[in-house]
py3Dmol code that shows the C-alpha trace and the ligand (Angstrom):
import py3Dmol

protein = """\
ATOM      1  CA  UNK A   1      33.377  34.277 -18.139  1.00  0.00           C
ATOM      2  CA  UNK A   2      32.744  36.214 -14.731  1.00  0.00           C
ATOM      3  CA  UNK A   3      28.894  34.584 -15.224  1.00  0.00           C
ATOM      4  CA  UNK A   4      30.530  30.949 -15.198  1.00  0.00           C
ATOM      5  CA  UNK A   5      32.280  32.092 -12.189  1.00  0.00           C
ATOM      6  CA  UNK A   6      29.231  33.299 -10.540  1.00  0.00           C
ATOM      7  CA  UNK A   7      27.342  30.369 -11.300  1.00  0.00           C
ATOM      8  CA  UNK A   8      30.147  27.985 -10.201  1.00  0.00           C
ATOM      9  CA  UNK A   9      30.593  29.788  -6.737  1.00  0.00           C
ATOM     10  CA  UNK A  10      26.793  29.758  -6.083  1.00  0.00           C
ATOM     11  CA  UNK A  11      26.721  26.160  -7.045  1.00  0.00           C
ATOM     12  CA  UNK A  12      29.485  25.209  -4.970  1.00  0.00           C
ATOM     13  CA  UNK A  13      28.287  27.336  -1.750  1.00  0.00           C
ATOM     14  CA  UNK A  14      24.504  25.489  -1.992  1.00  0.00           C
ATOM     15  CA  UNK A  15      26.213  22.073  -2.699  1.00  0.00           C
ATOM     16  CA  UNK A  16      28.370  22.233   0.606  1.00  0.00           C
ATOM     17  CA  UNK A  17      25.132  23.822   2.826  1.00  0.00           C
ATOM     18  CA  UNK A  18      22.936  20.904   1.541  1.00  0.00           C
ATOM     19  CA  UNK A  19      25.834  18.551   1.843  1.00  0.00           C
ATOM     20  CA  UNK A  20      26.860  19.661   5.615  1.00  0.00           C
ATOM     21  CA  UNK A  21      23.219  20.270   6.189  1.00  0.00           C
ATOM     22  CA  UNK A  22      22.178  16.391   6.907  1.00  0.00           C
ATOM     23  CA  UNK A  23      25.244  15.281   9.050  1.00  0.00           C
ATOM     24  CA  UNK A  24      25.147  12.046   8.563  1.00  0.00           C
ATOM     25  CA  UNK A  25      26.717   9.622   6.945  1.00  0.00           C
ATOM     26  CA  UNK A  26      25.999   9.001   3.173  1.00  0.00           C
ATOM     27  CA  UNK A  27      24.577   5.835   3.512  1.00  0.00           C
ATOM     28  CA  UNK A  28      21.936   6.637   5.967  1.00  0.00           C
ATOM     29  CA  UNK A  29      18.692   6.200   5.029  1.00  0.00           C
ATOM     30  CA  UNK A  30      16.105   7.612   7.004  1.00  0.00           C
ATOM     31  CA  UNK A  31      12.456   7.076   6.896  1.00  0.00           C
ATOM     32  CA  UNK A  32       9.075   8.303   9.071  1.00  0.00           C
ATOM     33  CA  UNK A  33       6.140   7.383  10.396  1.00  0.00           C
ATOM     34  CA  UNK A  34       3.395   9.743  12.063  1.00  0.00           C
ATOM     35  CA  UNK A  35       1.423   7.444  14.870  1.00  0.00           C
ATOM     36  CA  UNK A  36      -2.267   7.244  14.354  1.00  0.00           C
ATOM     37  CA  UNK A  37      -4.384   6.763  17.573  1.00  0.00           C
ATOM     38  CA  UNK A  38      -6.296   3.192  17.703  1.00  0.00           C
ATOM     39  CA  UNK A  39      -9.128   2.206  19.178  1.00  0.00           C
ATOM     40  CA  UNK A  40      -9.641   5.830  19.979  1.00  0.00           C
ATOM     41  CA  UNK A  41      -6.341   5.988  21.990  1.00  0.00           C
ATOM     42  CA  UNK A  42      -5.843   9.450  21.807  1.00  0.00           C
ATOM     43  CA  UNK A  43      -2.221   8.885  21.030  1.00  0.00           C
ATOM     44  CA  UNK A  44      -0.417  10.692  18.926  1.00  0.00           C
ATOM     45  CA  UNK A  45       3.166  10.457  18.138  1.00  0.00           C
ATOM     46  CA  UNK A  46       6.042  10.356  15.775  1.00  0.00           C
ATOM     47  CA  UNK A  47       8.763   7.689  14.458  1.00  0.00           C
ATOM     48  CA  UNK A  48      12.068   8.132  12.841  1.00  0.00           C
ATOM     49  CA  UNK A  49      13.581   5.001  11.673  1.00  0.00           C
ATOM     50  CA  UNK A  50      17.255   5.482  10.505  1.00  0.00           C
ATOM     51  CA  UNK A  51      19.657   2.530   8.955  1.00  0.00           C
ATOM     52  CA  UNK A  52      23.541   3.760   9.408  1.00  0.00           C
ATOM     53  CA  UNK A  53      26.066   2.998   6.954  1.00  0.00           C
ATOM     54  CA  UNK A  54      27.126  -0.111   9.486  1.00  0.00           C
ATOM     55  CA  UNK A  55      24.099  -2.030   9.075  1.00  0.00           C
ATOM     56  CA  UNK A  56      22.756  -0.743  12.227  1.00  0.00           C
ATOM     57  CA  UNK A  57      19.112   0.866  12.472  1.00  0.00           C
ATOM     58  CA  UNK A  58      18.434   4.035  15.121  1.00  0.00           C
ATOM     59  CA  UNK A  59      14.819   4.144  16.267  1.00  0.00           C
ATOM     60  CA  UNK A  60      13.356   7.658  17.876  1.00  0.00           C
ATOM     61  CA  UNK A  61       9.775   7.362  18.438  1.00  0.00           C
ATOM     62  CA  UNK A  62       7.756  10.031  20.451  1.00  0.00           C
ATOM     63  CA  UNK A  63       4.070   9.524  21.960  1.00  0.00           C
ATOM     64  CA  UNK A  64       1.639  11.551  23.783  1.00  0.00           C
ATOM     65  CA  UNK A  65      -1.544  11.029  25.234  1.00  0.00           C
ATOM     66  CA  UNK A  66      -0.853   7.160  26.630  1.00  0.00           C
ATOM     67  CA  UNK A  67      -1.810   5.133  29.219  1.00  0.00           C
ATOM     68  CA  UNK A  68       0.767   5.535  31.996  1.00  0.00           C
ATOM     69  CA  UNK A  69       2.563   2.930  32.679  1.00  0.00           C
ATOM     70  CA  UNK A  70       4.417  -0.039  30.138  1.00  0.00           C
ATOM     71  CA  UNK A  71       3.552   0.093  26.258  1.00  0.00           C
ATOM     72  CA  UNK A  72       4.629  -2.928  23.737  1.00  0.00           C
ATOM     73  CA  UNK A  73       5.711  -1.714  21.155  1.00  0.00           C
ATOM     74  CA  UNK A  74       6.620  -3.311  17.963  1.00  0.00           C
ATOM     75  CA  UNK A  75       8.080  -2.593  13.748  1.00  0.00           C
ATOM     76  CA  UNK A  76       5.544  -5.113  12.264  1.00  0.00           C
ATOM     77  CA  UNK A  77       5.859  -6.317   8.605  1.00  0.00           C
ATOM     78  CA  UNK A  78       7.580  -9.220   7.361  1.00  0.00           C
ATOM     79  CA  UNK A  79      10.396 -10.329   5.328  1.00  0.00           C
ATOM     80  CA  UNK A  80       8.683 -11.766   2.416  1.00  0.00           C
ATOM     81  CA  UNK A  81       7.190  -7.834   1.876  1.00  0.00           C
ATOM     82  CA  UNK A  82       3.390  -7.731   1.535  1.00  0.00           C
ATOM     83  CA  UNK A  83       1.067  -5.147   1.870  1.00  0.00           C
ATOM     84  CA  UNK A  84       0.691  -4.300   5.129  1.00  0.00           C
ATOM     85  CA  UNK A  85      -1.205  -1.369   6.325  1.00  0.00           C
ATOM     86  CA  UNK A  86      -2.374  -0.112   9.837  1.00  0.00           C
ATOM     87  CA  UNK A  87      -5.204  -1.749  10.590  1.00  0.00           C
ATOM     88  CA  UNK A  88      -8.457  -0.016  11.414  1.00  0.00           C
ATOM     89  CA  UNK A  89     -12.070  -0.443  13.097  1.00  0.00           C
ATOM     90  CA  UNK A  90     -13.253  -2.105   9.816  1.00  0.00           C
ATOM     91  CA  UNK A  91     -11.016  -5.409  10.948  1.00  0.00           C
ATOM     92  CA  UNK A  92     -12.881  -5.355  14.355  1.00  0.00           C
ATOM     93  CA  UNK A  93     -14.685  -8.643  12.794  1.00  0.00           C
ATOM     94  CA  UNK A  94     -16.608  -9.676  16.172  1.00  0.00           C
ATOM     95  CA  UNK A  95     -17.549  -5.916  16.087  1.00  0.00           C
ATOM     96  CA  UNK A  96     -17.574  -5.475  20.015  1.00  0.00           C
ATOM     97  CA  UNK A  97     -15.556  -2.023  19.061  1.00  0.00           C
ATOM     98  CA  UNK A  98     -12.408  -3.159  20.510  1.00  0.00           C
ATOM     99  CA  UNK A  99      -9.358  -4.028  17.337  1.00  0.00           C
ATOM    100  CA  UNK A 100      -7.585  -6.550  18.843  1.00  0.00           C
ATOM    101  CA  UNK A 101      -4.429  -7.862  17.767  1.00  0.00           C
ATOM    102  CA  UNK A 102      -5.536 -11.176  16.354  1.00  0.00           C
ATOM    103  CA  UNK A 103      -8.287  -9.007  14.285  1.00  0.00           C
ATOM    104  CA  UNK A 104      -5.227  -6.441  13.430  1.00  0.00           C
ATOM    105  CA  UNK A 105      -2.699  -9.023  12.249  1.00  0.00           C
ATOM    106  CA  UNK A 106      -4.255  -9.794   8.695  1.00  0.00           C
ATOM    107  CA  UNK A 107      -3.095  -5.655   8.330  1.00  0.00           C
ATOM    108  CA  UNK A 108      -0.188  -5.958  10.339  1.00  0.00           C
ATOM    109  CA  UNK A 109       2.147  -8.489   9.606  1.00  0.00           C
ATOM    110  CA  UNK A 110       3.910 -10.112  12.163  1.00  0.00           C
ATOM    111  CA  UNK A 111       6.236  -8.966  15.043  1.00  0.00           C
ATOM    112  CA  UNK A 112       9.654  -7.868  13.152  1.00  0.00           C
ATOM    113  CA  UNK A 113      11.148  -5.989  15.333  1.00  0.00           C
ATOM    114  CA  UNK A 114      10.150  -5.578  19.551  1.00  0.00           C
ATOM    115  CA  UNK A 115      11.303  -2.396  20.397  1.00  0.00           C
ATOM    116  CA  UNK A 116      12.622  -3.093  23.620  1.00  0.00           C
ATOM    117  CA  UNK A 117      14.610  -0.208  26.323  1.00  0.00           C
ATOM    118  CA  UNK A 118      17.330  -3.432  26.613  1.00  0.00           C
ATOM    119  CA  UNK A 119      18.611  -6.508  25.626  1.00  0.00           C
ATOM    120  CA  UNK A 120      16.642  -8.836  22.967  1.00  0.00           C
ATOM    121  CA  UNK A 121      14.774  -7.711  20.408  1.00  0.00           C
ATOM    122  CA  UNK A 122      13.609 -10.376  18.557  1.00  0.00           C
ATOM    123  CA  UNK A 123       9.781 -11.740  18.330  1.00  0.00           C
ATOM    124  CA  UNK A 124       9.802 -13.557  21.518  1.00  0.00           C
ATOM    125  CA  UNK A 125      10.308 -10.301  23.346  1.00  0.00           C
ATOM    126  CA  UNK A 126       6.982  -8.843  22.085  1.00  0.00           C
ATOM    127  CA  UNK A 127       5.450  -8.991  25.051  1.00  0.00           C
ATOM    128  CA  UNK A 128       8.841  -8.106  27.402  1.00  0.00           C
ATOM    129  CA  UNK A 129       6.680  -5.706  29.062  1.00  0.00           C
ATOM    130  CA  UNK A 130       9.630  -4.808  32.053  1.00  0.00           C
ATOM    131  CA  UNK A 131      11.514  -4.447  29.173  1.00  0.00           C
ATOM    132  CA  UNK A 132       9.459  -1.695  27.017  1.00  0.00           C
ATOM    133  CA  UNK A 133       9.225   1.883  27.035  1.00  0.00           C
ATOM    134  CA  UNK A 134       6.990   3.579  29.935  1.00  0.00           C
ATOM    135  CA  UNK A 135       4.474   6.569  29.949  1.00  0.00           C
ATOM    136  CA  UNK A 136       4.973   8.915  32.384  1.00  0.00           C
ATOM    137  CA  UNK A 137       2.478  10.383  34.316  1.00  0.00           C
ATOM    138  CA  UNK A 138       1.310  12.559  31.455  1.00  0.00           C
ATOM    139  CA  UNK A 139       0.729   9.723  29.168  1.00  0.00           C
ATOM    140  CA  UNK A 140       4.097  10.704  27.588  1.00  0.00           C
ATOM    141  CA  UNK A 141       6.766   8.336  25.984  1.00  0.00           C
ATOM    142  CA  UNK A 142       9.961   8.814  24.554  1.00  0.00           C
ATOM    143  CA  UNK A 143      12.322   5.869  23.315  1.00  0.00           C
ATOM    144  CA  UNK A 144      15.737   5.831  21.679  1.00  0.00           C
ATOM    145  CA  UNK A 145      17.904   2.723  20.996  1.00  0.00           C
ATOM    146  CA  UNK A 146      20.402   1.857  18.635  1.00  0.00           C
ATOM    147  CA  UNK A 147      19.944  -1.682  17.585  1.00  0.00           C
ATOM    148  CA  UNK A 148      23.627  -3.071  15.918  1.00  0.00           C
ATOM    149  CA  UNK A 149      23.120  -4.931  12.626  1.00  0.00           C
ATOM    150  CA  UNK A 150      23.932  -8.609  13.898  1.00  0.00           C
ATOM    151  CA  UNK A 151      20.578  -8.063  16.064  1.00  0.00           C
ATOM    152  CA  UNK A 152      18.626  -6.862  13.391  1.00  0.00           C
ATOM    153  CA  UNK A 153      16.307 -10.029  11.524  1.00  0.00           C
ATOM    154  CA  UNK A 154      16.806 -10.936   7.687  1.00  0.00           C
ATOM    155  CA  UNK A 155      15.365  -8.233   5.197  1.00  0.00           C
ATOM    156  CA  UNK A 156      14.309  -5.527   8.023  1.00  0.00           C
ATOM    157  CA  UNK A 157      16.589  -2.789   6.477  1.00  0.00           C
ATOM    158  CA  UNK A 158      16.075  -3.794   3.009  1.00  0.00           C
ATOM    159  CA  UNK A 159      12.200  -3.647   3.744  1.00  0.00           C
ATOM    160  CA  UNK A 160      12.551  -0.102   6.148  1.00  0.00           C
ATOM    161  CA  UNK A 161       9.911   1.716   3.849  1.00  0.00           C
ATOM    162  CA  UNK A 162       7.207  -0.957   4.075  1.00  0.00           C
ATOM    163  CA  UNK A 163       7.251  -1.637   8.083  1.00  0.00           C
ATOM    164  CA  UNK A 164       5.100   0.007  10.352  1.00  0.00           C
ATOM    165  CA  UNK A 165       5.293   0.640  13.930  1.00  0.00           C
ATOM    166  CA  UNK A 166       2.438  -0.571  16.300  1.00  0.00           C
ATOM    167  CA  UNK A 167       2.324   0.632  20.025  1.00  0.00           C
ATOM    168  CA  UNK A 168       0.237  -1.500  22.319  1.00  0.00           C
ATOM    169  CA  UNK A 169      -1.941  -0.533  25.538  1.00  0.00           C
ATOM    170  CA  UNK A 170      -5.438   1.137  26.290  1.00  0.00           C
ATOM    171  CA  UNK A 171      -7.297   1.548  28.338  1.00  0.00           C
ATOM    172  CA  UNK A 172     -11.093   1.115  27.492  1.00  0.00           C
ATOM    173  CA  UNK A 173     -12.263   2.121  31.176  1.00  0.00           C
ATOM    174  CA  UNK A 174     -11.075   4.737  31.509  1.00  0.00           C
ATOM    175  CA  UNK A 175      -9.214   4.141  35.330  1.00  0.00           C
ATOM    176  CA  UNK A 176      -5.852   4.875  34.220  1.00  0.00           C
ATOM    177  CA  UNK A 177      -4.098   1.448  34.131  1.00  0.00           C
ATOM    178  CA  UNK A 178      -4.682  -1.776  32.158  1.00  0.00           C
ATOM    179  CA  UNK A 179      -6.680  -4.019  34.325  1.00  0.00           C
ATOM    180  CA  UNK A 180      -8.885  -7.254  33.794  1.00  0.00           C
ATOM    181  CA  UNK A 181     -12.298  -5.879  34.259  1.00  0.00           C
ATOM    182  CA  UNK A 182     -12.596  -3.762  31.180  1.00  0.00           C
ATOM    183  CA  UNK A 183     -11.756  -6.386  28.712  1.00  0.00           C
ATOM    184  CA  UNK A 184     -10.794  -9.676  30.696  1.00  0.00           C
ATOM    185  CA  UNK A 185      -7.755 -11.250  30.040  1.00  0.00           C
ATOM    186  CA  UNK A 186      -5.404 -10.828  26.756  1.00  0.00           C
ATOM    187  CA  UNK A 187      -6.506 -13.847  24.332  1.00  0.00           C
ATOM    188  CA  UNK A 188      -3.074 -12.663  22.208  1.00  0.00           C
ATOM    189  CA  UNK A 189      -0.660 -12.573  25.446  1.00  0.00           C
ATOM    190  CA  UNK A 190      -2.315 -16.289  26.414  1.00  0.00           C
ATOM    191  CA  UNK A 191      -1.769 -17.365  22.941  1.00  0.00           C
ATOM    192  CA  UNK A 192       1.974 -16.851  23.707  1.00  0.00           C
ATOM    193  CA  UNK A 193       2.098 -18.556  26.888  1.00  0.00           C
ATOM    194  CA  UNK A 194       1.538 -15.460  28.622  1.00  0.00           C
ATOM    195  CA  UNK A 195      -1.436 -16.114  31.307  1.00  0.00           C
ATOM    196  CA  UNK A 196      -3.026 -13.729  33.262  1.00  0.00           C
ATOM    197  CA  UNK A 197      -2.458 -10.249  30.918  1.00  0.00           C
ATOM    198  CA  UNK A 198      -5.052  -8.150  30.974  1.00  0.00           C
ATOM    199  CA  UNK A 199      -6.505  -7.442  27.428  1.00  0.00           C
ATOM    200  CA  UNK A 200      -6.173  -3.599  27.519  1.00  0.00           C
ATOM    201  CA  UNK A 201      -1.901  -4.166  27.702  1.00  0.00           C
ATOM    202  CA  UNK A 202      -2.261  -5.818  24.276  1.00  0.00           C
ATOM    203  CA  UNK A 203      -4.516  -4.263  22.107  1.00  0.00           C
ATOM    204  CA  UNK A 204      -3.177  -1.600  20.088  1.00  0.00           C
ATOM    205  CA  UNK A 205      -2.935   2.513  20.753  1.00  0.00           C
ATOM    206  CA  UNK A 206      -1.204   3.452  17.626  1.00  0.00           C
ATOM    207  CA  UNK A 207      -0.219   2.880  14.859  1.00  0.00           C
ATOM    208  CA  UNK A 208       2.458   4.782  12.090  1.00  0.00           C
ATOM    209  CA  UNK A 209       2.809   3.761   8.533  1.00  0.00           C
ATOM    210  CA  UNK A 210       6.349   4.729   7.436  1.00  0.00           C
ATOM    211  CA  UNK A 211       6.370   7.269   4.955  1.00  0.00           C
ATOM    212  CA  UNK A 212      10.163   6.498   3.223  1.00  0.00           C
ATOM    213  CA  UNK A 213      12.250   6.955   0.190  1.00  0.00           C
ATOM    214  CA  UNK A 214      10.313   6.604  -3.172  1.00  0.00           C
ATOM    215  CA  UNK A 215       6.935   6.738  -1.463  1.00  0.00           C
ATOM    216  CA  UNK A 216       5.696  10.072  -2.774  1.00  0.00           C
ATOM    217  CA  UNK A 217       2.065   9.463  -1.048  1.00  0.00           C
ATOM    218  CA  UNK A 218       0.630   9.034   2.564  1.00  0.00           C
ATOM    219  CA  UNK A 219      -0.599   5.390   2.582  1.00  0.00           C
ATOM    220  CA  UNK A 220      -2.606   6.300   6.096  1.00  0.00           C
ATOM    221  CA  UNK A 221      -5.993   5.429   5.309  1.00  0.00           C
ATOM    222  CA  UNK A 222      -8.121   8.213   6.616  1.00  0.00           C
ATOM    223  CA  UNK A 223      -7.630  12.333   7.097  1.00  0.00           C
ATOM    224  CA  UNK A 224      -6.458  12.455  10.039  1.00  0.00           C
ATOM    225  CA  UNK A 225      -3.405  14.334   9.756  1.00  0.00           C
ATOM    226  CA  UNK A 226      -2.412  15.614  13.340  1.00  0.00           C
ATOM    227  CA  UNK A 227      -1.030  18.953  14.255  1.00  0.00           C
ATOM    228  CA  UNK A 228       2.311  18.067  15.148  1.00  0.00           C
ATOM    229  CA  UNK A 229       5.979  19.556  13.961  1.00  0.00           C
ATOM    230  CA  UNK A 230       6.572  18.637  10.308  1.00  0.00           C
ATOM    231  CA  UNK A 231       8.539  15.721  10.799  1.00  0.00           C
ATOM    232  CA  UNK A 232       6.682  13.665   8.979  1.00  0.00           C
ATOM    233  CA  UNK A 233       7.619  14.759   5.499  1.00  0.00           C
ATOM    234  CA  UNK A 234       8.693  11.446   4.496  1.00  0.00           C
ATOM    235  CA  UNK A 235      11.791  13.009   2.380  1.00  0.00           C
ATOM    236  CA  UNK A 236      14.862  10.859   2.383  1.00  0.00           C
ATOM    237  CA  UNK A 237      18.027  12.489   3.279  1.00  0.00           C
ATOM    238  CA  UNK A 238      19.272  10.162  -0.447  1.00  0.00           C
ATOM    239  CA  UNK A 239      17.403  13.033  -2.264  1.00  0.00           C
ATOM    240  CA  UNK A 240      19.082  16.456  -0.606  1.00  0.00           C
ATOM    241  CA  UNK A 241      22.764  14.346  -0.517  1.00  0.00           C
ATOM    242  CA  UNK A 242      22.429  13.228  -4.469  1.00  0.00           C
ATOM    243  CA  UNK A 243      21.265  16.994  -5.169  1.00  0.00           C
ATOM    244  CA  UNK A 244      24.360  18.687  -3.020  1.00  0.00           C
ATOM    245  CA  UNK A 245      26.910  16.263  -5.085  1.00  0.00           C
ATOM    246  CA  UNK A 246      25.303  16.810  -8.313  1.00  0.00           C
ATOM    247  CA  UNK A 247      25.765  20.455  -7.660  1.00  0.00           C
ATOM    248  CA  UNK A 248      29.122  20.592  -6.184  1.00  0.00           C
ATOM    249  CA  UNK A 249      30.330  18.178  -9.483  1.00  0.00           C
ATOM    250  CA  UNK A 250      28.871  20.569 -11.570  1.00  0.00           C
ATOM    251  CA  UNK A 251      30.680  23.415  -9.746  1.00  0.00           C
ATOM    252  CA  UNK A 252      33.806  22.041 -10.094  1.00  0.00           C
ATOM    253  CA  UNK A 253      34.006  21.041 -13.718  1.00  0.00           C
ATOM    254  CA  UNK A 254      32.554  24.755 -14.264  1.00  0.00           C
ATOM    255  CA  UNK A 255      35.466  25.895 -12.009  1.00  0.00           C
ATOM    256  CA  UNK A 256      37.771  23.836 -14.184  1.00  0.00           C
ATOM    257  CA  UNK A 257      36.709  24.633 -17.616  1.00  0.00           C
ATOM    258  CA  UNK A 258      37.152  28.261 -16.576  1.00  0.00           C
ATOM    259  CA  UNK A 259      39.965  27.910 -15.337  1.00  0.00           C
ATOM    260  CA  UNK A 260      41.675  26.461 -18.705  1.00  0.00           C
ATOM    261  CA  UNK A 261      39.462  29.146 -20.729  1.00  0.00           C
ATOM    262  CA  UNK A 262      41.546  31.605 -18.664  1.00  0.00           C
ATOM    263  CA  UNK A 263      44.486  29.810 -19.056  1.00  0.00           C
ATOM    264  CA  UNK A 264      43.912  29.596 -22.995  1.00  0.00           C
ATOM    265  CA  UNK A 265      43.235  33.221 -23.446  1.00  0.00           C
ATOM    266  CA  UNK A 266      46.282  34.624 -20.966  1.00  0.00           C
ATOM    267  CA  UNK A 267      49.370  32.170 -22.725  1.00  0.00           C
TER     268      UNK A 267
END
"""
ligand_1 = """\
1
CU
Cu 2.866 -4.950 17.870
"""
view = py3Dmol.view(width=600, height=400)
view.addModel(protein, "pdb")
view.setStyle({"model": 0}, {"cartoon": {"style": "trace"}})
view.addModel(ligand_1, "xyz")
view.setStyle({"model": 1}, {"stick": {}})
view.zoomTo()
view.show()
């Protein structure tokens, strides 16, 4: 009897800590990505990507180690699914030792989501440069935005744990800006009707395959692993929340069924 009661309290006490624990909502979904340096960026960074009960997704992405200045930056992947992975020097076809986008996009996927400081956020703003996040002076960038569920395209939630999340902008010479001389002019931004880009504002930095619910193993080709803060773990906040109400049911038909056996032996 007083060893059901034990159990039952114990139960109940970790059920509420991992329940009150998360803080969100219980039909958040959260998933990560850690951001890979391309074309020997020397970025590093970190993505959270979190869909709220209202159909709304969160994005938090961190980067270090940028080119100062404006970074597209883009969730690519598509609707349809697909296996899309970040793509790496072995796609740098002409093999100049640049990855450009047009060599990138077999791996990528298209443009799902632009990740934009304001307003649209849809394909056409992929290149909305004086809309996108800026590096500071110490190559670092920080973006937040909540972006409401009638903004969001067809299937982007339901395909959260098979996006990635490709920042844009290099620079190959080494002078601290994106400018024409290193690469000439983007081929990709001209492509879009955008003349006149310099090449190095296009090609891509970094790159983060999200690590979500159900996917038990890094699919980031390569070892590199980075140093940073364990946020990566790729552990859905589903798998604590399901384990904290299991718990806290069992607690409470424990509680109950001791209760009666108490009330049984006392009348
Ligand atoms: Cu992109």
């Amino acid at each position: 009897m007083g060893r059901v009661r034990v159990v039952a309290l114990v139960a109940t006490v970790v059920g509420l800590l991992v329940l009150t624990s998360g803080g969100q909502a219980w039909a958040d979904t959260t998933v990560h990505a850690r951001l890979h340096a391309q074309n020997g960026s020397g970025v590093s960074g970190s993505v959270t990507l979190t869909a709220t009960d209202d159909g709304a997704l969160v994005v938090d992405m961190r980067a270090h180690g940028m080119v100062p200045g404006p970074h597209a930056q883009h969730i690519h992947g598509s609707q349809e699914g697909g296996h899309f992975m970040c793509a790496s020097m072995a796609d740098d076809t002409n093999g100049d030792g640049v990855l450009t986008n047009e060599e990138g996009t077999g791996e990528y996927g298209t443009i799902f989501l632009a990740l934009t400081t304001r307003g649209d956020t849809s394909a056409d703003s992929g290149l909305a440069v004086d809309r996108m996040p800026v590096a500071d002076e110490s190559g670092d960038l920080s973006y937040h935005r909540t972006i409401p569920a009638d903004a969001l395209p067809d299937g982007l939630l339901d395909q959260l744990a098979r996006v990635h999340v490709v920042q844009h902008g290099i620079d190959v010479n080494d002078n601290g800006k994106y400018d024409m001389q290193a690469l000439g002019e983007s081929t990709f931004a001209k492509s879009l009707g955008l003349p006149g880009v310099p090449e190095e504002a296009t090609d891509p930095a970094a790159c983060g395959m999200v690590m979500g619910a159900g996917m038990g193993t890094a699919p980031q080709g390569g070892v590199e692993t980075g140093g940073g803060p364990a946020d990566d773990a790729g552990v859905s906040p589903a798998v604590p929340w399901g384990l904290g109400a299991g718990l806290l049911t069992a607690s409470l038909i424990a509680l109950w069924w001791w209760q009666r056996r108490r009330e049984t032996v006392e009348s």
